[in-house]
N, C-alpha and C positions, 0 to 999 in steps of 0.2 A: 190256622194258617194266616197269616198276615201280609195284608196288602202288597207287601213289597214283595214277601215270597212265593207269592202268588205267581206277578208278575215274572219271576226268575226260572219260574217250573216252566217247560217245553208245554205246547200247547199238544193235548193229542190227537191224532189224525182223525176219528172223530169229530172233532170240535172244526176244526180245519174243514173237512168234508161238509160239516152243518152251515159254517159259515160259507162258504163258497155256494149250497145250495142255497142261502136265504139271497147271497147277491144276483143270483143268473134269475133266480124267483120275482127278483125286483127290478131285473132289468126290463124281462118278460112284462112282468105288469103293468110297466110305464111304455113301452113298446104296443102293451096290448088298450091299453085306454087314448093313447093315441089315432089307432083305428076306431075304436070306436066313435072317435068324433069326426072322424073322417066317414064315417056310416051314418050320421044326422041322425036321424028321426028311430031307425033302428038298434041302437043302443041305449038299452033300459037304462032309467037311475036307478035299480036297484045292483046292476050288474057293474056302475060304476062307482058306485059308493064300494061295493067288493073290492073292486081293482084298487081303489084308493087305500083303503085298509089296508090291505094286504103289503103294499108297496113300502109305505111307512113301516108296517111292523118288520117287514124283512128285513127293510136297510138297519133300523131299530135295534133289529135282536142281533144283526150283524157286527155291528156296534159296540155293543154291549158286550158279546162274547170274546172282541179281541181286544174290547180295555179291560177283559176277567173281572167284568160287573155282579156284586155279590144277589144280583139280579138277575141274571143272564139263565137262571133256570125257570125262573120264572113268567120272564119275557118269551125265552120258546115255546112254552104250553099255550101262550096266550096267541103267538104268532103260528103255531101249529093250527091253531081253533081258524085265524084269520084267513089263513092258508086252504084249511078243508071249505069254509063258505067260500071263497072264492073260488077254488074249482066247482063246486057245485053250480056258483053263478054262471062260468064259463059254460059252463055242461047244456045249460038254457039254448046254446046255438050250437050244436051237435054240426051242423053245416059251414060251422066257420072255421078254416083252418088254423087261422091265430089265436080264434079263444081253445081248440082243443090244444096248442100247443102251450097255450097260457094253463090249460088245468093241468097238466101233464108237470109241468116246472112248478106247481102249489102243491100235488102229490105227492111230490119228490122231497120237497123244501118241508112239510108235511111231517113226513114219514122221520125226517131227519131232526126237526125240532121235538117232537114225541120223544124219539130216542134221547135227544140230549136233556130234555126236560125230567124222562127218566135218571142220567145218570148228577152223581156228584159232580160240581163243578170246581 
């Protein structure tokens, strides 16, 4: 298939669902590393170098999927991987309501890159 008809083909809902969870995924993230600097001394560098990753890969793979980047399968196994550490990192403050909403929007985003990394793009 060729670039141009690439572009021409409908995108499938799928693809649309995966994209839309890597955006709310990154919105979350940049939302959630905000807090954390407003928490000083309480917010690990290991749990913000996650946040960071994750943030870039989502918008990234987001990106990538809706210019039909002959990448874009690629990008979401890598950003599924960025996705899972980062809820893991989130998981570290079980007492915080934004990091469990921050892991919850990675397991989503996650779960949906997996899939699309699974299929043809």
């Amino acid at each position: 298939m060729t670039q141009q008809s690439a572009a021409a083909t409908p995108m499938s809902k799928e693809m649309q669902d995966c994209i839309q969870a890597c955006m709310s995924c990154h919105g979350v993230c940049e939302e959630t590393m905000s807090s954390c600097l407003q928490m000083g001394g309480q917010a690990q560098m290991p749990i913000m170098r996650a946040l960071m990753d994750c943030s870039e890969m989502t918008r990234m793979c987001a990106d990538m999927m809706m210019r039909r980047s002959p990448l874009a399968g690629e990008m979401c196994a890598t950003c599924a991987r960025a996705c899972d550490l980062c809820a893991e990192a989130c998981m570290s403050m079980p007492d915080d309501e934004q990091m469990m909403r921050c892991a919850e929007a990675c397991r989503r985003c996650a779960e949906s890159c997996h899939a699309m990394a699974g299929a043809t793009m």
